[in-house]
N, C-alpha and C positions, 0 to 999 in steps of 0.2 A: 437641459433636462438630464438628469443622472440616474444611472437603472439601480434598480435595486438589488443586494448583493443577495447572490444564490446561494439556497441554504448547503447548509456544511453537512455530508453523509454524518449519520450517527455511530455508524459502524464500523465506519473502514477503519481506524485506527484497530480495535480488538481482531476484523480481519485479516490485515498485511502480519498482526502478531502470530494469528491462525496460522497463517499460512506456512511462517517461518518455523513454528515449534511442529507442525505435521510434517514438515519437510525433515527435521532435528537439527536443523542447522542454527548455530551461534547467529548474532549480529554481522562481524566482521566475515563469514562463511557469506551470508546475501549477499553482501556489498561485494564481492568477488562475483557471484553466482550472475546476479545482475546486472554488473556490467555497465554502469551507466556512471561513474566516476561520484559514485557518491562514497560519505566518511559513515562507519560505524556510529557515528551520534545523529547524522540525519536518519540513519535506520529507527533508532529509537525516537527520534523526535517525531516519526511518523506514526510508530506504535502507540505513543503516548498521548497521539491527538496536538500536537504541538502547530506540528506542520501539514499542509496537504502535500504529497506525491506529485509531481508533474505527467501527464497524459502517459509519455514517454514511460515513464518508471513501473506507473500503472500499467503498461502494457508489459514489461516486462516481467511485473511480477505476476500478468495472467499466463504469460507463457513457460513460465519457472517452475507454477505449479501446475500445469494443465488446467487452467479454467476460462471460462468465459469472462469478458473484461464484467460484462451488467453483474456477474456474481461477487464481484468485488465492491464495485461502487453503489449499486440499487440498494438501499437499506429492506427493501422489501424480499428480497432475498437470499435467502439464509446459505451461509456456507458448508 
């Protein structure tokens, strides 16, 4: 029996963008800020909805911007 795949937030992509341009920081600026050995093109691959963030990343990027991790990830809550 195989589970059925968990739906994909609608939002987090335009948020991690959020977060970056309230911040005014570039691409390659998070990717330092962050700290998690990721390249300037997974920053965008995440912005652009390409990719999801690993737990990890996610967490860093609530700690980046002062927020709560559910304001990131909960599409029912607005940033």
């Amino acid at each position: 029996m195989g589970q059925r795949p968990r739906p994909k937030p609608e939002y987090l992509a335009a948020k991690l963008l959020a977060i970056r341009e309230r911040l005014g920081l570039s691409q390659s600026d998070m990717v330092r800020l962050l700290d998690c050995q990721l390249s300037r093109a997974r920053i965008c691959e995440y912005e652009k909805g390409v990719r999801e963030p690993n737990l990890l990343v996610l967490l860093r990027y609530a700690e980046v911007a002062g927020l709560h991790m559910e304001t990131i990830v909960n599409d029912k809550v607005k940033l």
